[in-house]
LOFI-878424 format. One record per residue (C-alpha): residue number from 0; x, y, z. Coordinates in steps of 0.5 Angstrom, whole numbers, plus 500, padded with zeros to 3 digits. Each point is the difference from the previous one (the first is absolute). Layout:
resi/east/north/up
NUM/X/Y/Z
...
//
This chain:
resi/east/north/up
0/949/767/863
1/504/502/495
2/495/503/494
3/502/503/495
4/495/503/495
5/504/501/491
6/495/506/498
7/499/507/503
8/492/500/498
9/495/501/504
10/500/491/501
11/506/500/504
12/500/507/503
13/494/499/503
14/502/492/502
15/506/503/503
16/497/505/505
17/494/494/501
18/505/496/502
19/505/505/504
20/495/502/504
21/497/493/502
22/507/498/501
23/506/506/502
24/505/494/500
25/499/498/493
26/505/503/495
27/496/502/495
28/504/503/493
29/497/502/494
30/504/500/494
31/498/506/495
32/504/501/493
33/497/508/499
34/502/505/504
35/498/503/508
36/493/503/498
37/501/499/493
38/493/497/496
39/496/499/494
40/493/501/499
41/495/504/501
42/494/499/505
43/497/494/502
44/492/499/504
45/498/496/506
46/494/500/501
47/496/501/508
48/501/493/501
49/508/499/499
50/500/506/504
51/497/497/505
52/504/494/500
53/507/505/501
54/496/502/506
55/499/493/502
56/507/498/499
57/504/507/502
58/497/505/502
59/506/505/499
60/501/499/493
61/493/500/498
62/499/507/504
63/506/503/496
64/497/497/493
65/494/503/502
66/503/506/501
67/502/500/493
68/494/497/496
69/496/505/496
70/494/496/500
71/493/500/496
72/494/496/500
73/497/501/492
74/501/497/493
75/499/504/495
76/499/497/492
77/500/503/494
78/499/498/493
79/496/503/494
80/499/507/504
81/497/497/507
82/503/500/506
83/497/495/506
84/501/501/507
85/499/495/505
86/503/501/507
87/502/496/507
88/505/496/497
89/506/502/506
90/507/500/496
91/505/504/502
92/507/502/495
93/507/500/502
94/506/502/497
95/504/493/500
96/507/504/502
97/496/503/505
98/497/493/502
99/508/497/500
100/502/506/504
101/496/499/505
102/500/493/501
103/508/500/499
104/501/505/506
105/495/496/505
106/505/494/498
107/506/504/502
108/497/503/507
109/498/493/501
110/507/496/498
111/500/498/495
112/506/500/495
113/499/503/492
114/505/498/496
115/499/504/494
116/504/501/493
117/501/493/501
118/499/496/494
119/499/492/503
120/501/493/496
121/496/497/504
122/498/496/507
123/508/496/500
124/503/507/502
125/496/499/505
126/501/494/504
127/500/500/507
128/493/503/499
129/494/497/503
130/495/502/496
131/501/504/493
132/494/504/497
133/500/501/493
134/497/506/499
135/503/502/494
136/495/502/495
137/496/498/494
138/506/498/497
139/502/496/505
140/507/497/499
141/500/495/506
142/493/498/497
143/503/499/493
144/506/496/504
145/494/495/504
146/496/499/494
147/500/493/501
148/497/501/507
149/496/506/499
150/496/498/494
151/499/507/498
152/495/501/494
153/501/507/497
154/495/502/495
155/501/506/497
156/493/505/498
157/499/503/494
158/500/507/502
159/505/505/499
160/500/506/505
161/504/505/503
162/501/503/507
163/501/507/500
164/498/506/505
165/497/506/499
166/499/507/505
167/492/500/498
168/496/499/507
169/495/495/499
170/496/500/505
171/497/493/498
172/503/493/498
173/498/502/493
174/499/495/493
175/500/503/494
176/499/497/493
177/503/502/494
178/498/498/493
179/505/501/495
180/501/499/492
181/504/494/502
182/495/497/506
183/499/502/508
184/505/503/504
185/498/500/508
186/503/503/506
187/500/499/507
188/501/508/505
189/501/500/507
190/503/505/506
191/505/497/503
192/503/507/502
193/499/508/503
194/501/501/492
195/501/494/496
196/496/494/496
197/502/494/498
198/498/499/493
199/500/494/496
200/498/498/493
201/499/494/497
202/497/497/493
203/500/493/497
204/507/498/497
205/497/500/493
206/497/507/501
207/508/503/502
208/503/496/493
209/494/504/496
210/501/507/504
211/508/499/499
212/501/501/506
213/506/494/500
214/504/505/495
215/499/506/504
216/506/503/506
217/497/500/507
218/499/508/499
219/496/499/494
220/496/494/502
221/498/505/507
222/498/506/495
223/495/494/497
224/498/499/506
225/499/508/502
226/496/502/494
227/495/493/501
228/499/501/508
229/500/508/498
230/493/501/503
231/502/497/507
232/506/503/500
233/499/507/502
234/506/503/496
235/504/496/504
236/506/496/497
237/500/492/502
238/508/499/502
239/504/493/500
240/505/499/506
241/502/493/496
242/507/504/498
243/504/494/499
244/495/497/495
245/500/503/492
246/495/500/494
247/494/495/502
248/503/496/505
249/496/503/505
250/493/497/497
251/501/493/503
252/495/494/500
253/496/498/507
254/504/493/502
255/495/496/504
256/504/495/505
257/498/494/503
258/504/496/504
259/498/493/503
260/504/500/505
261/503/507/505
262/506/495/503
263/506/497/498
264/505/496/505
265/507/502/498
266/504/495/505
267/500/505/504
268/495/505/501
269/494/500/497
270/498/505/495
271/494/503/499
272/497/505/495
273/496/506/503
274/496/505/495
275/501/501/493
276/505/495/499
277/494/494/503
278/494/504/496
279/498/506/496
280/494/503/500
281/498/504/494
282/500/509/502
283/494/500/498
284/497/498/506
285/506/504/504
286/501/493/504
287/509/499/499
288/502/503/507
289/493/498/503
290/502/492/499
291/507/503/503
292/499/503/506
293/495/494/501
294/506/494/498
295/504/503/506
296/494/501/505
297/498/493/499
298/508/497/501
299/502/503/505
300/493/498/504
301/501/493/497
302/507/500/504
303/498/503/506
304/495/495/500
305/503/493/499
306/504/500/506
307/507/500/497
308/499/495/495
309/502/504/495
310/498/495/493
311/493/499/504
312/499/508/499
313/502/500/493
314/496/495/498
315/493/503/504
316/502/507/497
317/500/496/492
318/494/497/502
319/496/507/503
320/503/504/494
321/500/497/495
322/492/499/500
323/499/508/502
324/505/502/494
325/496/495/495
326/494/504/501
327/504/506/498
328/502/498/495
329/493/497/498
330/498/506/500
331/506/504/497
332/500/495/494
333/494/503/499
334/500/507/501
335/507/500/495
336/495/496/494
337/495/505/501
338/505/505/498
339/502/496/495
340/494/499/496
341/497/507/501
342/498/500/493
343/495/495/503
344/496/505/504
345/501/506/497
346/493/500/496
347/496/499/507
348/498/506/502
349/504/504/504
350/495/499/507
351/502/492/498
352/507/501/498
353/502/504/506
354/495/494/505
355/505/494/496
356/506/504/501
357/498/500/508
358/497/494/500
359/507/496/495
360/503/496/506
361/495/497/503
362/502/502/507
363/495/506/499
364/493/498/499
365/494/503/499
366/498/501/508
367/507/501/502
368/498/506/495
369/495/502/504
370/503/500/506
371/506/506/498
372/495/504/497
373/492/498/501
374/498/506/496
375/504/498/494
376/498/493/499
377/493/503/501
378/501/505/494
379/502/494/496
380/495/494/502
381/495/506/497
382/504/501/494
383/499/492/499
384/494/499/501
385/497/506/497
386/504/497/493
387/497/493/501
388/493/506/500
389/498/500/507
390/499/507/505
391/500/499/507
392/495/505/503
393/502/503/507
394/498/495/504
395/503/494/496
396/507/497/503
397/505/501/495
398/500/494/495
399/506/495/501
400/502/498/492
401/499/493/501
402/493/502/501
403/499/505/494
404/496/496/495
405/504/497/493
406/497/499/492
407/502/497/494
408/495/500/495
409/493/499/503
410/502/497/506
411/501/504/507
412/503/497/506
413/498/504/506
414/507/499/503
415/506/497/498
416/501/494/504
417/499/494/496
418/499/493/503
419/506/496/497
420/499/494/496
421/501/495/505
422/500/492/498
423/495/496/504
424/500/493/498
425/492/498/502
426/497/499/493
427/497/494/498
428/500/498/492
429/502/509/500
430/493/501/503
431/501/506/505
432/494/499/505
433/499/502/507
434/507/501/502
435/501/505/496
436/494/504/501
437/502/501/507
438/507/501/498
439/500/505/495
440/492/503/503
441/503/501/506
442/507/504/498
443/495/504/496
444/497/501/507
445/507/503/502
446/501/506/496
447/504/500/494
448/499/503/494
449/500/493/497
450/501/492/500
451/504/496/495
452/498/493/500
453/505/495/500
454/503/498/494
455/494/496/496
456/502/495/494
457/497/501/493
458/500/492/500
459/502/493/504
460/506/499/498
461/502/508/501
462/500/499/507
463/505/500/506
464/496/494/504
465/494/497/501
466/497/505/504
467/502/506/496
468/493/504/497
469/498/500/493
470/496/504/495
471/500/495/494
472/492/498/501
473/493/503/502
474/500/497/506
475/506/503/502
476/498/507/497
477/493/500/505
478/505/497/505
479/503/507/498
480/494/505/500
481/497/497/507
482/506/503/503
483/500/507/495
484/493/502/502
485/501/499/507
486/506/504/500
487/497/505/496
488/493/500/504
489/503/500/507
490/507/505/499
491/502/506/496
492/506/496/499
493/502/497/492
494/503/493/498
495/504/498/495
496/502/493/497
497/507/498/499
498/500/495/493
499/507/495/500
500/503/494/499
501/504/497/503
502/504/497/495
503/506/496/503
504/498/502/506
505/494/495/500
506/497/494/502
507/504/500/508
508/496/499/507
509/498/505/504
510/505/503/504
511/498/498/507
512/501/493/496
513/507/502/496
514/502/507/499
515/501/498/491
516/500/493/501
517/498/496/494
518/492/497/501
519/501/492/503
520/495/498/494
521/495/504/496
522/506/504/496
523/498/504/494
524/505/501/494
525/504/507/502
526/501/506/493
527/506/505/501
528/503/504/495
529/506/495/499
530/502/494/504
531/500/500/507
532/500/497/507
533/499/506/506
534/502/496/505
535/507/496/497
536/498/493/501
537/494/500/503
538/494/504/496
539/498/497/495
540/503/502/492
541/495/506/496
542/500/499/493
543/501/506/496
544/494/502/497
545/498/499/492
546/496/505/496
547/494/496/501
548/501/500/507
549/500/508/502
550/494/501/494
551/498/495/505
552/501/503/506
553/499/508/498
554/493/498/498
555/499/497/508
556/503/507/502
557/494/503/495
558/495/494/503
559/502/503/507
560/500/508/499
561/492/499/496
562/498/495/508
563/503/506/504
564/496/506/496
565/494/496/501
566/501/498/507
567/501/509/501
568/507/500/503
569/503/508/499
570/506/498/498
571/505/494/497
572/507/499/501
573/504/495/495
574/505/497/505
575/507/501/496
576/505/499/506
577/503/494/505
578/502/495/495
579/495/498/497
580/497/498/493
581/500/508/497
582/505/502/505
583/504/494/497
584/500/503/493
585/503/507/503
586/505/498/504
587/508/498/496
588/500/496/506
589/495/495/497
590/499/502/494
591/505/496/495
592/496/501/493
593/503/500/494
594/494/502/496
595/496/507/500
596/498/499/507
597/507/500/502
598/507/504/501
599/498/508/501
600/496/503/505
601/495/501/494
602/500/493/498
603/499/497/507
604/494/506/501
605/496/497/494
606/495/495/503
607/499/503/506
608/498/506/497
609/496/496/495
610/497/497/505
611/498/507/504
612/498/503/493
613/495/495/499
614/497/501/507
615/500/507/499
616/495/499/494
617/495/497/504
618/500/503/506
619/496/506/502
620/503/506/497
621/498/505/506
622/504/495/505
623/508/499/502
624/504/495/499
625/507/499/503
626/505/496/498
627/504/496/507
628/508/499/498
629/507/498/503
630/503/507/499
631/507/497/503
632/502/492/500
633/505/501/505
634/504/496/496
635/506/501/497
636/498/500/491
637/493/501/502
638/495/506/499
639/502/506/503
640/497/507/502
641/503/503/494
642/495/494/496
643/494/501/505
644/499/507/498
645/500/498/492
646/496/494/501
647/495/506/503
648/502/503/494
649/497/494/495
650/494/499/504
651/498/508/502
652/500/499/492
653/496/494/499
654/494/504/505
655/502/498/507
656/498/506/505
657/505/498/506
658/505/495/501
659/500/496/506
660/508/501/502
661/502/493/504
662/506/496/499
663/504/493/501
664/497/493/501
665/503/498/492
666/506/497/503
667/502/496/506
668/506/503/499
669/499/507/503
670/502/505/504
671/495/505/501
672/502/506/506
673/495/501/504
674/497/506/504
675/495/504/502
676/496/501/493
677/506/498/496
678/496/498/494
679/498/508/500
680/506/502/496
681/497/497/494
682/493/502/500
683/504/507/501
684/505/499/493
685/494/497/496
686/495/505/502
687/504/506/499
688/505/497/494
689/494/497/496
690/494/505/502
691/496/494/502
692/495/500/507
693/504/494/504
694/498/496/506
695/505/500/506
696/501/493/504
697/504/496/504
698/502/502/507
699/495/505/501
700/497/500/507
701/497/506/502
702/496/507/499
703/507/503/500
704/503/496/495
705/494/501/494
706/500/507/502
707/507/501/499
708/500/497/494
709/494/503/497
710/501/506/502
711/507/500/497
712/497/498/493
713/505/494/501
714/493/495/498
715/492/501/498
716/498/495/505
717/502/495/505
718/499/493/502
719/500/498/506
720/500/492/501
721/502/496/507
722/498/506/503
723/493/500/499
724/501/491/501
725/500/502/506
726/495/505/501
727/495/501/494
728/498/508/502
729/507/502/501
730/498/506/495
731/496/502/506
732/505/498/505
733/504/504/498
734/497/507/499
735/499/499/507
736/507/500/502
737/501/506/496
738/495/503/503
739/495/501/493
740/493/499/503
741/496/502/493
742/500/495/497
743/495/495/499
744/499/493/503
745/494/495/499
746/494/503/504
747/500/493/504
748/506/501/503
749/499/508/502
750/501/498/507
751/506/497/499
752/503/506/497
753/498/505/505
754/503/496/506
755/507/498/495
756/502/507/500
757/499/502/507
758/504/495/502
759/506/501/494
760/499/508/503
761/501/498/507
762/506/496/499
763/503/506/496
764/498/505/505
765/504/496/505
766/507/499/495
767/499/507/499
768/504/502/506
769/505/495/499
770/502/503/493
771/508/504/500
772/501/506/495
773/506/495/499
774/496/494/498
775/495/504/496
776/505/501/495
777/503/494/500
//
């Protein structure tokens, strides 16, 4: 086969030699337009993983990279004056010339042709090739030529920085934080060499047009730099080796790249993107050469593996990495906003600040923390749990901050997880009976801190079917308070009520009958802000309230939140999200008022803050109310995170203690991106922009999730829904996966906790063995 690789980076060097290896009677070329041995750059990192899969893929290579490699194990942060270290990271730094010099030299001894100084137009130079690699870089022209094929979406980040070195040796990839009268500057130092460091610095893009630097020539921007880093530094001067570039073309802004497809069939031969000219990912996460070298490895196992058919090797390799890359980039994605919006974090303290700052991408969480360095995560727990007013004794485990106690006004919860709000439908005439006895009773058996009664109507026609619970009579509220006592008298867990109308939303069957499908007969008159239909042709139309009705309405909000102090709960919640009747006023999407209650932000927030101030005047001043909101509609024109943090704003200054952080469900239009914890990024944005307790939820599923997330500061508290569907004490389940035995079950079932643990401790006594310093890492 005739290759022929456009690019001389890491991408098509190391293809080439995967691919001569496999095969000497191929000819492979790659095309470089630089000189022999003649890069740019500093260091780059791998970590222990990648350097497991060069081993994996050719030994040789990997044994001279290893050669080279200055490799370290710690993370080093430092902000306002404190340095935090934790260790077991495995990362190793080269310098990139030296990685190309190593990877151009295996080429030549295994045949390979290098072209170089050779500036090519494209794959028609090539036209007996078999098959083209277009490795050429982040600003790919053969990339830029296939548009049409490769659907690239290039999003370009909001963060200036530039990539410098230094002789200062640092002996851990160190962070440092730099507060200037013009905002925060950051810098990211690695080893990579015997006497040289990668330096490289980075700040939000209006911060470098408020510090001047735009205006500054390249030697005075790098003396700028000096003087602010001066104490990391050592005396050392930072050096640029970007020659060719003048005054502040070397502060460049990070372009995320996405390509739908990696493949385009130009007639003749197939053209297929490889490292940063398929995807990017951000420095910060040190993944660009990593996703390289791992591109080459998997196509050229892909063709080995199909036997000949060449189209089937490509489609396989598109399919596998594309998955892999995703995930990289998830992750990147990420990591690259963290840093982007440093002013976020930067008034956590500096112990939480650096936990964030290890934790950003989520790829490393709280027990993959634990793994590098026991003793730091340990350190930290007791930092947590001692700030929550807890001390363990000598012969207490350390405390897993999912399970450190939580209060807000007179309230505390003995732990952090919630039993979300979950919509049951078994009500008669919204009385809750026995159904919701067992139901709520026995999650708060289960352990959590606290459980949420589903979404509970103020009046008939506030309901979403007819079998939704209501709160707008006596016997509902005694339905209410046999369900409160029991829980009170038989767990130390709390419970709250959730107060909403369903607006346009209401007057559906039960789901199993049809998901928001109108009622057969029985319908009741729909309120909304303004006219609307949820489902276009077929709900049935809201009417926009009058004045009259949100008197109305506001006071059997009122008549609900006097029935639920009487009933005991600890906690209310007015429901504010989803698309329904509050929520209806809040979002653009369904609010198209022309009065005071419609057009800004402001005005949309008036009745539903007028609501939740007259609920506030009844309920009990030493118990919390939260406010649930949509923080994003996925829909294009609707509420975004940037309106969730200034929606938290209003409430937090109507008296609301915690903002209960979901998202959706307004329009049928949406296109929501999910993932592990996926609406956690806006408890995280309200919590630390509008400084109110938030509640996390939504793909929340495990303790490794809720102690990643709170521990980070990301959010006070999280709700736990199907989870615990599926099994009530998933709390305490869920301890003894992590090994937490202090934790207190109902004594009925102490028997049953003994006999758990052992068994999760024999299953983790027989996969111990199995472990890899390779996987432990991963």
């Amino acid at each position: 086969m005739d290759i022929v690789c456009i690019g001389g980076g890491p991408a098509g060097l190391y293809f080439a030699l995967l691919m001569k290896k496999q095969d000497p009677s191929h000819r492979i070329r790659v095309v470089e337009r630089n000189k022999p041995y003649d890069t740019f750059g500093w260091g780059v990192v791998f970590s222990d993983q990648t350097l497991g899969n060069l081993q994996a893929a050719d030994a040789q290579t990997a044994g001279e990279i290893l050669g080279a490699f200055n490799h370290w194990d710690d993370i080093e942060v430092n902000i306002r004056g404190h340095r935090m270290r934790s260790g077991g990271h495995g990362f190793c730094g080269i310098g990139r010339k030296r990685l190309l010099n190593i990877l151009q030299r295996r080429c030549e001894e295994l045949g390979v042709e290098l072209v170089f100084e050779t500036e090519s137009q494209g794959d028609q130079d090539y036209p007996d090739a078999d098959l083209i690699i277009a490795s050429d870089g982040l600003n790919s022209r053969i990339r830029t030529k296939y548009a049409a094929s490769y659907q690239p979406d290039i999003d370009v980040r909001k963060c200036r920085f530039v990539w410098l070195g230094t002789h200062k040796k640092f002996e851990a990839f160190t962070f440092a934080f730099e507060e200037t009268p013009w905002g925060w500057f950051q810098a990211h130092a690695y080893q990579f060499d015997g006497d040289t460091s990668t330096f490289i610095v980075e700040t939000p893009e209006d911060v470098w047009l408020k510090a001047g630097i735009d205006k500054m020539e390249k030697e005075e921007s790098i003396a700028f730099c000096e003087k602010l880093f001066a104490k990391y530094l050592d005396g050392h001067p930072l050096m640029s080796n970007a020659a060719h570039l003048r005054g502040s073309a070397q502060w460049i802004k990070f372009p995320r790249v996405v390509c739908n497809t990696w493949v385009h069939h130009n007639g003749r031969a197939p053209v297929v993107l490889m490292g940063d000219a398929a995807h990017t990912a951000h420095f910060s996460i040190g993944s660009g050469t990593k996703l390289a070298f791992e591109d080459a490895i998997e196509l050229a196992r892909c063709i080995a593996g199909s036997a000949g058919d060449l189209k089937k090797g490509l489609d396989t390799y598109q399919a596998v990495r594309s998955v892999e890359v995703l995930k990289i980039q998830n992750a990147a994605r990420n990591s690259t906003e963290w840093f982007e919006n440093v002013t976020r974090y930067v008034n956590l303290p500096p112990e939480q600040f650096a936990y964030s700052l290890l934790t950003r991408s989520q790829r490393i969480s709280h027990e993959n923390l634990r793994l590098r360095d026991q003793a730091y995560v340990e350190h930290y727990e007791d930092w947590i749990a001692e700030r929550a007013g807890v001390h363990r004794t000598a012969v207490q485990q350390p405390i897993p901050p999912m399970f450190t106690p939580f209060t807000l006004r007179g309230v505390t919860l003995k732990n952090r997880v919630v039993v979300s709000p979950m919509a049951q439908y078994s009500c008669v005439d919204g009385l809750p009976a026995d159904y919701h006895l067992v139901h709520l009773g026995a999650r708060a058996l289960g352990g959590a801190g606290m459980v949420v009664a589903e979404m509970t109507c103020p009046s008939p026609d506030a309901r979403i079917t007819p079998g939704c619970p209501g709160l707008w009579n006596e016997a509902q509220r005694d339905g209410w308070k046999r369900i409160v006592d029991f829980v009170h008298a038989n767990s130390d867990a709390k419970i709250a009520m959730q107060v909403g109308h369903a607006g346009p939303k209401g007057s559906t069957r039960v789901p199993w009958e049809g998901e928001d499908q109108p009622l057969a007969s029985g319908n009741w008159p729909l309120l909304a802000a303004s006219p609307e239909q949820y489902l276009d042709g077929v709900s049935d139309w809201a009417k926009p309230m009058t004045r009259a009705d949100m008197d109305r309405v506001r006071d059997d909000f009122v008549r609900s939140t006097r029935y639920a102090a009487e009933a005991g709960f600890d906690w209310l919640e007015l429901h504010c999200a989803h698309g329904y009747l509050l929520s209806s006023f809040i979002s653009p999407l369904t609010n198209q008022r022309t009065d005071d209650h419609g057009g800004s932000l402001a005005n949309r927030l008036r009745y539903p803050l007028e609501v939740f101030r007259a609920m506030r005047a009844v309920w009990p001043a030493d118990k919390p109310m939260s406010v649930r909101i949509s923080a994003h509609d996925w829909v294009e024109g609707g509420i975004t995170p940037d309106d969730a943090v200034e929606i938290a704003r209003a409430f937090k200054a109507a008296g609301a203690d915690l903002i209960d952080c979901s998202s959706g469900q307004v329009s049928k239009k949406q296109k929501p991106v999910y993932g592990r914890m996926y609406q956690t990024p806006f408890a995280d944005r309200v919590r630390n922009e509008a400084g109110i307790a938030t509640m996390a939820v939504g793909a929340i599923s495990e303790a490794d999730h809720v102690n990643s997330i709170i521990a980070a500061g990301r959010a006070d508290l999280c709700a736990v829904a199907r989870p615990h569907l599926a099994n009530p004490a998933w709390a305490l389940l869920e301890a003894a996966k992590i090994g937490y035995h202090d934790v207190a079950w109902p004594k009925q079932y102490l028997s049953g906790k003994q006999q758990l643990e052992r068994n999760l401790e024999r299953e983790r006594a027989l996969a111990q063995p199995q472990e890899t310093t390779i996987e432990r890492f991963n």
